[in-house]
C-alpha positions as CSV (number, residue, x, y, z in Angstrom):
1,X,-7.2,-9.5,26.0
2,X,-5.8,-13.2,26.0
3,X,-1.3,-12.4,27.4
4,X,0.4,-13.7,24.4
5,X,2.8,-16.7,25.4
6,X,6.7,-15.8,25.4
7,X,7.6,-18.2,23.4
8,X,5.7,-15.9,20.7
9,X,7.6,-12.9,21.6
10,X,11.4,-12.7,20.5
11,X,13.0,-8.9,22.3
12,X,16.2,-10.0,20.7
13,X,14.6,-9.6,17.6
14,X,12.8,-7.0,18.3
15,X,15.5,-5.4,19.7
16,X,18.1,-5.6,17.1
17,X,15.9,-4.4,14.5
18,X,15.6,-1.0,16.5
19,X,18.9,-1.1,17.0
20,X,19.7,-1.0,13.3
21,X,17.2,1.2,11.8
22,X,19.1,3.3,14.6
23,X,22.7,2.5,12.9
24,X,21.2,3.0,9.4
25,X,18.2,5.6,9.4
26,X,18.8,5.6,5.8
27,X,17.7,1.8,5.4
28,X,14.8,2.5,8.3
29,X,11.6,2.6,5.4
30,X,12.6,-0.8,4.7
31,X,11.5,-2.3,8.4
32,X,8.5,0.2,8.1
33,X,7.3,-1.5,5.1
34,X,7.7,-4.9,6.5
35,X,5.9,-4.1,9.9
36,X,4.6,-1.5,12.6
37,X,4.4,-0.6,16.1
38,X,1.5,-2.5,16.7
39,X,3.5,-5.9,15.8
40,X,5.9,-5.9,18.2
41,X,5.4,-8.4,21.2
42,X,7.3,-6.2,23.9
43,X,5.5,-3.0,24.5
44,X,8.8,-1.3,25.0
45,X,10.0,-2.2,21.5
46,X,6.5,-1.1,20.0
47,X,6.9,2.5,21.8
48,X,10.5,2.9,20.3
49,X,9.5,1.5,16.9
50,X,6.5,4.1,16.8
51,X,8.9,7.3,18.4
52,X,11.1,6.4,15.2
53,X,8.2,6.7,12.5
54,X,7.1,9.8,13.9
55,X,10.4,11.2,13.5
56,X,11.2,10.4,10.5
57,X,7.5,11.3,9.6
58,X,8.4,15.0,11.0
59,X,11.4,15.0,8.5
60,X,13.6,14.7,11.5
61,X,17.1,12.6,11.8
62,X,16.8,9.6,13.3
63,X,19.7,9.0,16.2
64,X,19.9,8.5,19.9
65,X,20.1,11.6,20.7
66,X,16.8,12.6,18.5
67,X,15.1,9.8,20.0
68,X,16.3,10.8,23.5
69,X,14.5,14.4,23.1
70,X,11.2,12.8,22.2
71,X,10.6,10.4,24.5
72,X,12.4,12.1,27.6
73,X,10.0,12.6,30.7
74,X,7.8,9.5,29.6
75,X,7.7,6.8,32.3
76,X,8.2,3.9,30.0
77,X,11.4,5.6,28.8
78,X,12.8,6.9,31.7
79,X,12.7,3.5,33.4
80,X,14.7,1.8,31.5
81,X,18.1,4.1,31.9
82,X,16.6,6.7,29.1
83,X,19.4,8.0,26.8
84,X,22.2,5.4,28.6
85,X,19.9,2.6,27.8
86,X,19.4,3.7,23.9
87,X,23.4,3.9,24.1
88,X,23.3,0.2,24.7
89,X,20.8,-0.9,23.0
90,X,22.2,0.5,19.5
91,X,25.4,-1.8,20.0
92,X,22.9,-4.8,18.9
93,X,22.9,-3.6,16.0
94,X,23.4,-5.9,12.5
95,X,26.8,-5.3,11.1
96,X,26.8,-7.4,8.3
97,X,24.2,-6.7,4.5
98,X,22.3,-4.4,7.1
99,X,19.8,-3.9,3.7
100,X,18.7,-7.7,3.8
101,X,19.2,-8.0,7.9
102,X,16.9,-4.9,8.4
103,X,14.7,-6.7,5.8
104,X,15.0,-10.1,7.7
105,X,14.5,-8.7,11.0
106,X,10.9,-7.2,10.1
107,X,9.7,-9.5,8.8
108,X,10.4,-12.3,12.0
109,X,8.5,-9.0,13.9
110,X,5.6,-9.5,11.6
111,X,5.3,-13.5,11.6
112,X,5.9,-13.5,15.2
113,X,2.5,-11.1,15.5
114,X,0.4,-13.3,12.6
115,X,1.3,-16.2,15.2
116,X,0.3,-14.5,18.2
117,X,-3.0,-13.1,16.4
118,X,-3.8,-16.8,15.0
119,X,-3.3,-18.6,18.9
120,X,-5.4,-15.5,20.0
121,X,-8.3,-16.0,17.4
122,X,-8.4,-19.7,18.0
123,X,-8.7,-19.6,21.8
124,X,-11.6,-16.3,21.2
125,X,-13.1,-18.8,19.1
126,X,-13.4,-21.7,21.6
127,X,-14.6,-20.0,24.3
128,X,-17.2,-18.3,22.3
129,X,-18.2,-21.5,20.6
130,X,-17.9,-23.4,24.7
131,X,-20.8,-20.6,25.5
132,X,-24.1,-22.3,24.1
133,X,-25.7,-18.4,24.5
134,X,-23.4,-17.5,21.4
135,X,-25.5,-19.0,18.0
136,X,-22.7,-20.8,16.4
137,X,-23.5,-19.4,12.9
138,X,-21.9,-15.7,14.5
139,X,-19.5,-17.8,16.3
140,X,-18.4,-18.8,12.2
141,X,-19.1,-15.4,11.2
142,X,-16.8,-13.9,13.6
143,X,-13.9,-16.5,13.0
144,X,-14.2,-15.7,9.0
145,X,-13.8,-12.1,10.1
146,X,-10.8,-12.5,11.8
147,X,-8.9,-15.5,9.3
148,X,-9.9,-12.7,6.4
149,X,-8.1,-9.8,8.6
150,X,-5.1,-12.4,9.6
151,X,-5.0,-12.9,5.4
152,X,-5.0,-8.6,4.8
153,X,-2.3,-8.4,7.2
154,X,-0.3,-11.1,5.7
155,X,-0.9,-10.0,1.8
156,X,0.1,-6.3,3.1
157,X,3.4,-7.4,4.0
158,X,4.0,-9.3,1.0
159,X,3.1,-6.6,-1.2
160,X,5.8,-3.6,-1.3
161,X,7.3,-1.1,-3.3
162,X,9.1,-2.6,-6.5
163,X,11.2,-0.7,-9.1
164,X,9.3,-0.4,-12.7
165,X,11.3,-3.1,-14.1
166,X,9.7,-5.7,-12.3
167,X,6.2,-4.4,-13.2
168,X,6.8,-4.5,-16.6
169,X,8.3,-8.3,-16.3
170,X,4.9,-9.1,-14.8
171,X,3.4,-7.3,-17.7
172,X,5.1,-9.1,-20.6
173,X,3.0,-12.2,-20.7
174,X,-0.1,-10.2,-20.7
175,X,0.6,-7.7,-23.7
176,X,2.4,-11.2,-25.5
177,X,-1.4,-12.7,-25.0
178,X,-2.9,-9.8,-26.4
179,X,-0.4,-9.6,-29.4
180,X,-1.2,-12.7,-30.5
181,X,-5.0,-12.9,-30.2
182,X,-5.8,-9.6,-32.2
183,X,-9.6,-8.5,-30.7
184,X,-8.7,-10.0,-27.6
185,X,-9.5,-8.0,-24.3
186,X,-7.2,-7.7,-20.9
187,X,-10.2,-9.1,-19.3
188,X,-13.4,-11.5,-20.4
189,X,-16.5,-10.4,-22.3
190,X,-19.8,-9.5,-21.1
191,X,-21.6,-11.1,-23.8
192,X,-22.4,-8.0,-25.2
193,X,-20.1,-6.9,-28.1
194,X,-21.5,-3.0,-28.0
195,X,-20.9,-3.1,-24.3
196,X,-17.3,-4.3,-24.7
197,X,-16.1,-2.0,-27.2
198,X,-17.1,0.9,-24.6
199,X,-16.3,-1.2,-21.1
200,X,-13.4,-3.8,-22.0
201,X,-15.4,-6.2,-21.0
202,X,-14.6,-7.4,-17.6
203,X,-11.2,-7.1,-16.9
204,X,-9.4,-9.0,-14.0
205,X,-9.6,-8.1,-10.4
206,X,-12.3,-5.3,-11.3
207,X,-15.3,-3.8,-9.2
208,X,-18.0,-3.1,-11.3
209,X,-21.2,-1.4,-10.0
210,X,-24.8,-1.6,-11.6
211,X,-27.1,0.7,-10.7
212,X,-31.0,1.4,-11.0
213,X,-33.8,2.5,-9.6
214,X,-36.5,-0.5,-8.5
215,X,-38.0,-2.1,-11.3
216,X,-35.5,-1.3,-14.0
217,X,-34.3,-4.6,-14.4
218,X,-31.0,-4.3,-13.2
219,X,-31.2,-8.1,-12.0
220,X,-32.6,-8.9,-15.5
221,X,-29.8,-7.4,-17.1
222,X,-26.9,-9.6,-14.3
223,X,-28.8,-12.5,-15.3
224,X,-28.6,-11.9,-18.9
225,X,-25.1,-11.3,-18.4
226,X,-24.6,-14.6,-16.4
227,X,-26.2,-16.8,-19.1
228,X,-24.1,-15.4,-22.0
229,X,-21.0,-16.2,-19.9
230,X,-21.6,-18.8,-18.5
231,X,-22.7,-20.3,-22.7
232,X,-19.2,-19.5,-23.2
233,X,-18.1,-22.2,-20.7
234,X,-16.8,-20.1,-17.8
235,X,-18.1,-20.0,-14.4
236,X,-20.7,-17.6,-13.0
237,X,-21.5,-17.2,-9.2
238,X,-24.5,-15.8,-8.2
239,X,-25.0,-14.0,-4.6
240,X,-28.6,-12.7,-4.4
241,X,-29.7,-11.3,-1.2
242,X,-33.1,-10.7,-2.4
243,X,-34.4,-13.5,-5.0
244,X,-35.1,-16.9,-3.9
245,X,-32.7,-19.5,-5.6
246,X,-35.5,-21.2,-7.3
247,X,-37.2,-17.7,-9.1
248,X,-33.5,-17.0,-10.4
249,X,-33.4,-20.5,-12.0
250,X,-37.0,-19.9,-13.6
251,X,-36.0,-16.7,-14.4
252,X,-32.8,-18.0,-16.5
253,X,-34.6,-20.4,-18.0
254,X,-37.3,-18.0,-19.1
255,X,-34.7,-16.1,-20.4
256,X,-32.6,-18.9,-22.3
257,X,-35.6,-20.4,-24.2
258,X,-37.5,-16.8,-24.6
259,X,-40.7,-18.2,-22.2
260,X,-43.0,-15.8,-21.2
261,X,-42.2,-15.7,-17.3
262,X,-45.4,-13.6,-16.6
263,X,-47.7,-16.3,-18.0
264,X,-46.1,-18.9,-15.8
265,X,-46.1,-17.0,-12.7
266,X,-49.9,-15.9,-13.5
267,X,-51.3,-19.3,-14.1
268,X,-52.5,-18.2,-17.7
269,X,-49.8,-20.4,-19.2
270,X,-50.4,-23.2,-22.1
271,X,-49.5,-26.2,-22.9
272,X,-46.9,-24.8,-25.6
273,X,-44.8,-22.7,-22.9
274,X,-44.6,-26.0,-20.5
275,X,-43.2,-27.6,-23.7
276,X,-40.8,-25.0,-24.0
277,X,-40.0,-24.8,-20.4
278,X,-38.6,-28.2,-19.6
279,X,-35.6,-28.3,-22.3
280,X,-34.9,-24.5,-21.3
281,X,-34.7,-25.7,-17.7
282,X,-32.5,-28.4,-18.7
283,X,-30.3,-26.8,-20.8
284,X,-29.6,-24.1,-18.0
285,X,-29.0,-27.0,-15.6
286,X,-26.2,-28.3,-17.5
287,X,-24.4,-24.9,-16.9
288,X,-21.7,-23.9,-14.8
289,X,-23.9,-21.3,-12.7
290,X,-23.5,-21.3,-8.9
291,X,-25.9,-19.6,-6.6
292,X,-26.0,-18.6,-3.1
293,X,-29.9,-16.8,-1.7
294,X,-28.6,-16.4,1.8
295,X,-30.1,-13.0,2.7
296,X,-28.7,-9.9,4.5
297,X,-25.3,-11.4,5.1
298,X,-22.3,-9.6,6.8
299,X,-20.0,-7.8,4.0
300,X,-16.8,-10.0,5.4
301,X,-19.2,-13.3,5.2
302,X,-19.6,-12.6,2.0
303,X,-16.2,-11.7,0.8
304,X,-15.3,-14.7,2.1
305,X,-17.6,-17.3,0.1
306,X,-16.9,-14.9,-3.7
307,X,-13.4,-15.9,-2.4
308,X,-14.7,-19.9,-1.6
309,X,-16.5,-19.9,-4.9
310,X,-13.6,-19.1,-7.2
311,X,-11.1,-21.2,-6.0
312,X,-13.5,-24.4,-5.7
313,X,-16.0,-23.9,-8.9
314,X,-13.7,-21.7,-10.7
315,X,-16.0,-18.5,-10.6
316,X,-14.8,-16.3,-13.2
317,X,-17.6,-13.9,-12.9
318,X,-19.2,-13.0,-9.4
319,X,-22.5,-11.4,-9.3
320,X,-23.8,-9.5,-6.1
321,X,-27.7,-8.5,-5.8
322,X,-27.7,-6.3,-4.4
323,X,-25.1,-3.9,-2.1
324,X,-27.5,-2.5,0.2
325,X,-28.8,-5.7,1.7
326,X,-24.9,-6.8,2.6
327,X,-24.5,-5.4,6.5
328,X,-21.1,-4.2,7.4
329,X,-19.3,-2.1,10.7
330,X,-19.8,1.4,11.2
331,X,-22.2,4.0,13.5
332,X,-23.8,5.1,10.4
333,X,-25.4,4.1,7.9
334,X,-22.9,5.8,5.0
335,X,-19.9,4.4,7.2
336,X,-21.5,0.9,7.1
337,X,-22.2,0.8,3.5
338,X,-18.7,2.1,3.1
339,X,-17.7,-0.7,4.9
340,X,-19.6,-3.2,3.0
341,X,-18.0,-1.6,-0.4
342,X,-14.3,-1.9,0.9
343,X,-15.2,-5.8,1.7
344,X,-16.2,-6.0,-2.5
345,X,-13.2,-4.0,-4.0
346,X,-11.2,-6.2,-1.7
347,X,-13.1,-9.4,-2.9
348,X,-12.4,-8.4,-6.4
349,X,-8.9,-7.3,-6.2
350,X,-8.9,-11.5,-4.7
351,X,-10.6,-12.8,-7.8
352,X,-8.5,-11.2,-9.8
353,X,-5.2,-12.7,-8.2
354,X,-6.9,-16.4,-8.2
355,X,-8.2,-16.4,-11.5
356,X,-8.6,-13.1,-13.7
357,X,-12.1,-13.1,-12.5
358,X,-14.4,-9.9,-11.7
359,X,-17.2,-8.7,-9.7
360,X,-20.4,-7.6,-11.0
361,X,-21.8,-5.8,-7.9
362,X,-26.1,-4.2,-8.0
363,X,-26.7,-1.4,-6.4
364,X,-30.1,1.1,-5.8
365,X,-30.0,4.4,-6.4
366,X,-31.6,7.2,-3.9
367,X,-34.9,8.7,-4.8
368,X,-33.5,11.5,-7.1
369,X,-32.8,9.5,-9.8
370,X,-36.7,9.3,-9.7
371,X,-36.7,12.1,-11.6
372,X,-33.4,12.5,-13.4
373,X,-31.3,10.5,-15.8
374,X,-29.0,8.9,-12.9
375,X,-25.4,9.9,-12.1
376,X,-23.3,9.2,-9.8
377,X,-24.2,11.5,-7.1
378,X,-27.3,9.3,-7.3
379,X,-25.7,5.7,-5.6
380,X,-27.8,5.3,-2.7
381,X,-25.9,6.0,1.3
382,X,-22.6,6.4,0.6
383,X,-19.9,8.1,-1.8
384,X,-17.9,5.3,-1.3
385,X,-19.5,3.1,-3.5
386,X,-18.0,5.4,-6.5
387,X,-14.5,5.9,-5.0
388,X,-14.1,1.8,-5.0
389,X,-15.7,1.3,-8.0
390,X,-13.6,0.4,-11.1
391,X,-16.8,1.2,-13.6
392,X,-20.4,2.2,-12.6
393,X,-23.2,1.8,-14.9
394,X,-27.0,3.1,-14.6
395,X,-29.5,1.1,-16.2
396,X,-32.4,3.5,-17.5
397,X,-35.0,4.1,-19.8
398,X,-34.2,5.9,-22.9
399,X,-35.4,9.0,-24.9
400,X,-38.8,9.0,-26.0
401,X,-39.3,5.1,-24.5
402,X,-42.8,3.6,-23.9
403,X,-42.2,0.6,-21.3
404,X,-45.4,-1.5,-21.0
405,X,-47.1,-0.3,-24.5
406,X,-44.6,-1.4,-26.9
407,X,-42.1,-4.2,-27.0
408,X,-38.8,-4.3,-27.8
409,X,-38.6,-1.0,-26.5
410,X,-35.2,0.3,-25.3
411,X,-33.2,1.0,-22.3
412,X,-30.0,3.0,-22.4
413,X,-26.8,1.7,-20.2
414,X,-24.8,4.7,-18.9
415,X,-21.3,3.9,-18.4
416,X,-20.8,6.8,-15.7
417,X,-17.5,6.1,-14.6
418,X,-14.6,4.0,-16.6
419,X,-11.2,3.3,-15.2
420,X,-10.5,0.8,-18.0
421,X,-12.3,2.6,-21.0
422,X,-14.0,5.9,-21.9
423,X,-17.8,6.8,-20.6
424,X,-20.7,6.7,-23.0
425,X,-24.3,5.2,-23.4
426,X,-24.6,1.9,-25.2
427,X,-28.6,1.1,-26.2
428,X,-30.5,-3.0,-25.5
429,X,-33.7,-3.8,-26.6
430,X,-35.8,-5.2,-23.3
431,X,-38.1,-7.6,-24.1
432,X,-40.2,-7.4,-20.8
433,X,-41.8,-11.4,-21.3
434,X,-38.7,-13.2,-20.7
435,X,-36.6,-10.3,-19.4
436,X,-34.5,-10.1,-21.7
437,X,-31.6,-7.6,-22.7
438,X,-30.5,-7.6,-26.4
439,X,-28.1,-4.6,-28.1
440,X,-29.9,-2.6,-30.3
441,X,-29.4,-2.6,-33.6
């Protein structure tokens, strides 16, 4: 652990703002809001700060003589001139507005730590990066990591408790927008009028999980999606973890100008489909589609670059294929995926905040949807997935369908969960040549 300089570390600070969550245990939430024992440069100060959260925690008052029973006997205490050094340290206290000085006095304790974490990331950084055993690409990886935990730490601060009043101020221009535009949805469409009616379309800062079992063209169905918004002019970013850059671009193209993709990829193709094939590549080149094929990337990586690719192309719709490649922390496998699905509700809660965008996330499901309609007991290693999704939707075949013998023939999309919108099935024609998703009529 790198000492943190002093210049970095403020005790006055530190100390007043004990000293008058001491004065005014009534006003004390207030600094815990704005910080915590881990933020305070002087371990002393940290020790105190954390006493007074656990007695106020307890439902216990908050005085000298309070603090003086719990932390009597304890070395770090005792030291100092125990209950005689409390006694002095409480005359620091702010006198003056101690609502906005308590306020004030956090959140110096809170910069003063993002400083001290940013000098101490920067110099981790350089002497990994000086070590020519560490592969820079980790040595990147690992300085992501920490600039997106520095950013969580600074959002968390910012964000606090606010009277309804100012929610419904930040709501106004929103329900004005929707006023105005009769039809129009919170969010952006999906380019599928069934599926909107039943899912809102996307709406901002969402996590939205599609799931299937191999083979049911749940990539078929994102890249459907991608080309119908992207037609409408917005932005789509593409993060596949499986398929090569170069098969998604055929594969769009198949799908814009209707080409049979298995006849190309076969070698029993004509001269008709390679007329067809170069305006349909063209056409998709002109579009504002974005993709990144780096495979089996770390969850925090990857929150990072959805992040990257919204505020420099504009990415109003992220696409992830799919969840399980994505590596994240944990001993197990459920706590790693759990990990990986945190980093996506995070990245979408982000989009949301930079442009209204959303996060279209593929996922597999375990081998008992095999031989059950899916649900959502069904998403493959962890329950997390469900808990941080907005909406999950299982892509499946439908009642009485004969895939391979008979085209269109139809797949059913279950919305299985909804926070935005009720639950239901809406029907698509797939049209297995082109991969291609349309609603049933």
């Amino acid at each position: 652990m790198l000492d943190d300089p002093k210049s970095l570390i403020d005790p006055h600070t530190e100390a007043e703002l004990i000293a008058t969550c001491i004065a005014y245990p009534q006003l004390a939430a207030l600094a815990f809001e704005k910080t915590s024992p881990s933020h305070f440069g002087d371990p002393l100060y940290g020790k105190l700060f954390q006493a007074m959260t656990d007695l106020l925690s307890a439902g216990k008052s908050l005085n000298e003589f309070a603090l003086d029973s719990l932390l009597s006997g304890q070395q770090f205490y005792d030291s100092r001139g125990g209950l005689h050094f409390l006694m002095e340290l409480s005359s620091s206290a702010a006198i003056h507005s101690p609502e906005s000085a308590l306020t004030g006095l956090a959140e110096a304790v809170h910069k003063n730590y993002l400083r001290r974490y940013v000098r101490n990331a920067a110099l981790s950084t350089a002497e990994r990066a000086e070590d020519k055993l560490n592969l820079v690409e980790d040595v990147i990886s690992d300085l992501r990591e920490k600039v997106t935990e520095l950013e969580d730490e600074s959002q968390a601060s910012e964000r606090t408790i606010v009277p309804i009043s100012e929610v419904t101020r930040e709501l106004s221009p929103i329900l004005q927008r929707l006023s105005e535009k009769p039809g129009e949805m919170l969010g952006f469409s999906t380019g599928y009028r069934h599926l909107d009616r039943k899912a809102s379309g996307f709406p901002p800062g969402t996590l939205t999980i599609l799931a299937a079992r191999p083979s049911m063209g749940k990539t078929a169905f994102a890249l459907c999606i991608a080309l119908l918004v992207a037609l409408k002019g917005m932005a789509v970013a593409i993060f596949s973890l499986e398929t090569p850059r170069d098969m998604l671009t055929l594969r769009l193209a198949c799908r814009y100008g209707r080409i049979d993709l298995s006849a190309l990829t076969s070698g029993s193709s004509d001269d008709e489909v390679w007329k067809e094939l170069t305006p349909a590549i063209a056409a998709v080149s002109q579009l504002p589609i974005y993709i990144d094929d780096r495979p089996r990337v770390k969850a925090s990586d990857l929150r990072w670059r959805i992040r990257s690719a919204a505020r420099r192309f504009g990415a109003k719709l992220v696409i992830v294929d799919y969840l399980q490649l994505a590596t994240g922390k944990g001993d197990t496998r459920n706590d790693e995926i759990a990990s990986v699905s945190g980093e996506l509700q995070a990245a979408a809660r982000e989009l949301g905040q930079i442009n209204g965008g959303a996060l279209l996330v593929l996922s597999q499901l375990n081998r008992l949807g095999d031989r059950e309609r899916p649900r959502l007991s069904h998403l493959r290693d962890s329950g997390a997935i469900e808990q941080d999704a907005d909406a999950v939707w299982f892509l499946c075949e439908a009642e009485g369908s004969r895939p391979g013998q008979f085209e269109p023939y139809t797949k059913d999309l279950d919305i299985a969960k909804s926070r935005n919108g009720p639950t239901g099935t809406v029907a698509f024609d797939y049209i297995g040549q082109c991969m291609a998703f349309e609603e049933h009529v």
